[in-house]
N, C-alpha and C positions, 0 to 999 in steps of 0.2 A: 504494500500500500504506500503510496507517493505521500509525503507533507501536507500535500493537499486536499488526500482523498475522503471521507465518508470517515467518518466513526465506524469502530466496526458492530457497532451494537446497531446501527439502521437507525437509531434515534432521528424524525423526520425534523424534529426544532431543530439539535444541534446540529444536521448536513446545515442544512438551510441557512445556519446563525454562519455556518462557516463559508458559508458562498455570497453571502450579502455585500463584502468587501468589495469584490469582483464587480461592482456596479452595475449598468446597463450598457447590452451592447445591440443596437437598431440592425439589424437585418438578416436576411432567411439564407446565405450560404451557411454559416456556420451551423443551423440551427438542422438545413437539410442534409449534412454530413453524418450532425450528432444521430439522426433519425435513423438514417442509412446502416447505421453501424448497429443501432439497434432493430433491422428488419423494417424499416416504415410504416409502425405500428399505427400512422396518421392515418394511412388509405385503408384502414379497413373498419374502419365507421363512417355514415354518412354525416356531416356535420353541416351547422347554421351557424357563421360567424354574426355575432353582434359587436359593431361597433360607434361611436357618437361620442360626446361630451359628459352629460348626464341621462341616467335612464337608461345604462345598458345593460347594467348587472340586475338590475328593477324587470325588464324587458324579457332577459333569458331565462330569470327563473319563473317569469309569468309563462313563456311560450315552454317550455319545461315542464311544469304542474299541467300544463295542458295537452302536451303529448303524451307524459307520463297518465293520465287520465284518461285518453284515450286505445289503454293498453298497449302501449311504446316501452319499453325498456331504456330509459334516458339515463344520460350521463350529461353533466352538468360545469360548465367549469368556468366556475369567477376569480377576478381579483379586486383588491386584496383582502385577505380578512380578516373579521373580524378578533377572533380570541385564540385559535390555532389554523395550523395551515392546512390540515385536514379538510376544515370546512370549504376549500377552495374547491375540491373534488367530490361533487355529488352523485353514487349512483342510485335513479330512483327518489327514493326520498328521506335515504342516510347518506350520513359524510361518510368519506374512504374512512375504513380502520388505520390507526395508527402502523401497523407492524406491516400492510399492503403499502401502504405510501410510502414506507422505510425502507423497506425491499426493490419499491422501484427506483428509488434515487440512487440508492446504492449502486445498478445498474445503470442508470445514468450518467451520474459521478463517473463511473468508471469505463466508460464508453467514451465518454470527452476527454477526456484525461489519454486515453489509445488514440482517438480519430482526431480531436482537435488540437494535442498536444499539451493541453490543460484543462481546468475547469469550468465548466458552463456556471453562465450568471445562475442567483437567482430566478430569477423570470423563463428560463431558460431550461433549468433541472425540472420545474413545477409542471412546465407546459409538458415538455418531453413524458414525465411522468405519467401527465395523466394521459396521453394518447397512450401509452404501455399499460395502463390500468383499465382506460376504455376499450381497447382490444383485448386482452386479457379476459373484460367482463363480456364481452360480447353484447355489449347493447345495442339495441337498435337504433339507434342515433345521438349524438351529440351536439349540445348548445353549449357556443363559447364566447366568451365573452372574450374583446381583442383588449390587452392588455394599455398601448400607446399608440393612437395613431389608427392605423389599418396594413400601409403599405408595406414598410417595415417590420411589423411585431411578429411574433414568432411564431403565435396564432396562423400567422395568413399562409402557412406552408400548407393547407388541406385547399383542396376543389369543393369550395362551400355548395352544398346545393339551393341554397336562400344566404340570402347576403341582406342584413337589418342596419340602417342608419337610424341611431335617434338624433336630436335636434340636437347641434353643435354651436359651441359660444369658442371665444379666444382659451387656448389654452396653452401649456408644455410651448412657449414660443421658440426656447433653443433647439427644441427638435422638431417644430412642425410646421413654424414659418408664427408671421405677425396677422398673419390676415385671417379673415374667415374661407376665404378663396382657396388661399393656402394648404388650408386644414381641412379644407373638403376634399381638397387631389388627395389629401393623403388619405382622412377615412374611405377615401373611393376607391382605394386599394386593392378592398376585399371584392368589388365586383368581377362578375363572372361571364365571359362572354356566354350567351344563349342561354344563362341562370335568370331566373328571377331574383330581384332585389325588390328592398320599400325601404324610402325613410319618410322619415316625420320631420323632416329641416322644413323651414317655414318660410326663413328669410329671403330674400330674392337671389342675393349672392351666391348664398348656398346653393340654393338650386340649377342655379346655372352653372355653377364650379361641380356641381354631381351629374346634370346631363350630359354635359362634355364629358367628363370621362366614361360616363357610360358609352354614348354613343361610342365611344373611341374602342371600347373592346365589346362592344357588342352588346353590353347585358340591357333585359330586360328590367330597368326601373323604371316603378309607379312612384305615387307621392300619397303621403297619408293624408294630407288634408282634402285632397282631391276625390279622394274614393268613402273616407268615412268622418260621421257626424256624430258625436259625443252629446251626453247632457248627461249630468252629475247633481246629487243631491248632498249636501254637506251635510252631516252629523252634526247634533247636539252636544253627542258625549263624546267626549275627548278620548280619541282612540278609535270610537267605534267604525265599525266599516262602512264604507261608501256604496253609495246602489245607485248604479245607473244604467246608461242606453247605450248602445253601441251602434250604429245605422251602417251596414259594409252594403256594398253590390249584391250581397249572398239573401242577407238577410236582417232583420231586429234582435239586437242580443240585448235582453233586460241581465243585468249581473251584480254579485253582489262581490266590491274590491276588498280584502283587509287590508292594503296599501294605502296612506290617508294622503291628500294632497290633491290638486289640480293636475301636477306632473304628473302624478302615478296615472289617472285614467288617461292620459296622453298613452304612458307607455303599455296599460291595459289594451288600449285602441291597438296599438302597433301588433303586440301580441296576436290579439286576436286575428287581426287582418293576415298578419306573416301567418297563422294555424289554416288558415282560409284557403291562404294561397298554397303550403304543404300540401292540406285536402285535395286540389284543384291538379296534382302531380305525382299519385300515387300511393296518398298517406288519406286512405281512404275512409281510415278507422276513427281519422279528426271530424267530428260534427259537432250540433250546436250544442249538445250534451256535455259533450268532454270540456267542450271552451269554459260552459259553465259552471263545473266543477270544478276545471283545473284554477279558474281566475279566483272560483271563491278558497279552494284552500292553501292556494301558494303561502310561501314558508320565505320571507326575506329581512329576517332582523335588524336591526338597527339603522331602521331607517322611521321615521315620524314613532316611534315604538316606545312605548307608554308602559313604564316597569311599576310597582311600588314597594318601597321601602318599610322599617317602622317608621323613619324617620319624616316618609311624605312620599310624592309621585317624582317620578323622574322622564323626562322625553329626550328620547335618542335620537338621536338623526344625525346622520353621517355626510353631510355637507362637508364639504372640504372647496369650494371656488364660489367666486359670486353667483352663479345663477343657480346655486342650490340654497346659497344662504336666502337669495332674493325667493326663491320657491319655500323654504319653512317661514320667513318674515309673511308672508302672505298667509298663512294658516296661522300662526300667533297671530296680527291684527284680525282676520276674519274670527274669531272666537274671544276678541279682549282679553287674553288671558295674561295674568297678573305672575309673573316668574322673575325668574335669578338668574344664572348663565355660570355654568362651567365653561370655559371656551380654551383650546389649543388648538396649533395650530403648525405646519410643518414650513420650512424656509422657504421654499420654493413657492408658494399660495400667494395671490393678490388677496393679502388680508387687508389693505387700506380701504378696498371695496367687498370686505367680508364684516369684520368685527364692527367697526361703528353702527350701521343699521341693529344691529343686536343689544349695540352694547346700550343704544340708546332707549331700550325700547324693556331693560330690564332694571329692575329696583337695587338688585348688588349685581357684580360681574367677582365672577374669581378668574384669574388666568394662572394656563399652567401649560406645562411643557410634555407634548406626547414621547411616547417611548423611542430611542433608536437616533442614532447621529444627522437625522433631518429634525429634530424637533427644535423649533424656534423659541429662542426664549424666552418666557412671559415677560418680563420688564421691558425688552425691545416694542413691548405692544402697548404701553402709556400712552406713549406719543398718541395715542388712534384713539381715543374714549374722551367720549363728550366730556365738556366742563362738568365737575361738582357729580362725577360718577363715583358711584362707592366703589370699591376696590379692593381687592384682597389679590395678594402674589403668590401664590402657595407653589413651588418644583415640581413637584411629585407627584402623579395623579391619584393615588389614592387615597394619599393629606391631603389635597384642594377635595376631594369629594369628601368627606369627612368632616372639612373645616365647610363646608358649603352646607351642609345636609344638619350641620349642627344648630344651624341659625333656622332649621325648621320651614324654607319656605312652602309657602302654596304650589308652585312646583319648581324643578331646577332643570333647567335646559342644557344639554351637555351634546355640542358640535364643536365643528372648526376641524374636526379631523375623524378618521375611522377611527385610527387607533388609538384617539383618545375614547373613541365610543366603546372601540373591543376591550380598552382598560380599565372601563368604568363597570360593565355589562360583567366583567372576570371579579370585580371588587368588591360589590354593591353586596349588600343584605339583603335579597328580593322577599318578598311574600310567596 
């Protein structure tokens, strides 16, 4: 075993903690070597790449619960997560076992280490991994959510048979450009000549940076706003599930979402319409049934996600960029709701157009610093909170929730990052 290699115990944290070094590296030669050396366990499930801004991890496991509902054997695979890396790999409707995901990276690990001459990143060992677990398990299909980007990520080494865009804002500018233009070539990546695609991009740029490159290799893209009509009824109770209308070409789907938000029936919509169009190409077992089951029991924590404590309620959401902060700021004023704010938040975030809107909008603010050498320091974020905010600096996330939850409020809002949310959700005393 090389300096570099695997624990030999398969421990799936410690590989991983030992590959995180190794950074990020954007493109599919290395990624289609690593494969090679492992049999190309990629082409032997049929897969649906999802990629977009916000909404795609929301998106996959909505169109997931509903192929898995329509008697599909799915495999499922997001990032990042929440409280272990397990949960990144779902078959069905359990995470991968510990000692399976340990086994595969081992092989992985030690596959790039022969073929690449070193180590596969993180992002790199996870993906790899789970196409050797998705073939291994023999599902009938795969939903993947694209890590960065489209064109690049590591994801995009499989022949998607549906390719999902959700609505895209500025993001990752070092690696995908300044523009929205920009950032469309690249989620347009995953298109497939004479594959069907759908996104839900709204804006005009977008669209027209996503038909060009469609047209350019052939694929078949519609546009969500064009083909289906929403209408949503907002909950009283805080938490509770949404119930609405879905209007596609097919048919009226009345449903009932546990995702709370405006966004989510966006990405319900998108779901739905991508199950539609599956149906429409051989996956004949998807009807109106399964969509309605799978929408109502989908399984996507920490996102609008309402815990309770002894101490009081707590709401999770895992906004980490402005137009998610802007997407939970619009359910806090639509309900007046009177709360606190845990907030963290990583270096790399446009927090100057994240935390103010929040911070102004809450009675205390605690700030605190998420796990791992990207977490940005709570005092670096003074500067950004209105005049005459209460304030408390706590390091550590589970003293700032602690010192937060002490003071008893009516509820304590805890964003700005996952892993402040996977930290809090590992921490907390639930009910």
């Amino acid at each position: 075993m090389t300096p570099t290699g695997p624990p030999a115990d398969g421990d799936p944290t410690r590989i991983l903690a030992r590959l995180e070094r190794f950074g990020m590296k954007l493109g599919l030669d290395r990624m289609r070597r690593l494969l090679s050396a492992l049999g190309d366990p990629h082409v032997a499930t049929p897969a649906v790449l999802v990629a977009g801004t916000n909404g795609k991890g929301s998106t996959a496991a909505l169109l997931a619960s509903i192929l898995g509902e329509a008697g599909y054997r799915v495999g499922l695979y997001t990032s990042p997560h929440l409280e272990r890396p397990e949960e990144r790999i779902r078959l069905g409707d359990r995470d991968v076992g510990s000692g399976t995901l340990g086994r595969a990276l081992v092989r992985v690990v030690g596959a790039a280490e022969s073929r690449l001459g070193g180590p596969p990143t993180y992002f790199e060992a996870m993906t790899a991994a789970a196409f050797l677990i998705l073939a291994e398990e023999a599902m009938d299909v795969a939903v993947l959510e694209v890590g960065l980007g489209g064109r690049l990520d590591a994801t995009n080494v499989v022949e998607p048979i549906l390719s999902l865009i959700t609505d895209l804002s500025v993001e990752h500018r070092q690696q995908l450009g300044d523009s929205l233009t920009s950032i469309a070539r690249e989620k347009a990546g995953i298109l497939r000549g004479g594959r069907p695609s759908l996104s839900a991009a709204c804006r005009a740029e977008v669209r027209r940076a996503l038909t060009v490159e469609a047209a350019r290799v052939g694929a078949r893209l519609r546009f969500l706003e064009d083909e289906v009509r929403c209408a949503s009824w907002r909950p009283q109770t805080l938490g509770a599930a949404v119930e609405l209308a879905v209007v596609t070409p097919r048919r009226l789907h009345r449903l009932t979402l546990p995702l709370v938000g405006e966004h989510q029936v966006r990405n319900a919509a998108l779901a739905v319409r991508a199950a539609e169009l599956m149906a429409g190409t051989g996956w004949d077992r998807v009807d109106a049934e399964a969509i309605r089951r799978g929408v109502r029991r989908v399984r996507w924590p920490g996102r609008f996600e309402i815990r309770t404590t002894p101490s009081g309620s707590i709401l999770l959401d895992a906004a980490h960029n402005p137009a998610a902060v802007a997407a939970l700021v619009d359910e806090l004023d639509g309900r007046r709701l009177h709360f606190e704010l845990l907030f963290g938040v990583l270096d790399d975030k446009e927090v100057e157009r994240m935390l103010p809107a929040l911070a102004s909008r809450a009675v205390h603010v605690t700030l605190t610093r998420p796990a791992g050498s990207r977490g940005r320091s709570p005092r670096s974020l003074l500067p950004l909170l209105p005049p005459a905010t209460r304030v408390s600096v706590v390091e550590e996330p589970a003293v700032a929730l602690e010192s937060a939850l002490g003071r008893r409020p009516d509820l304590l809002v805890v964003t700005g990052s996952i892993y402040l949310v996977g930290a809090v959700r590992g921490a907390a005393d639930w009910h």
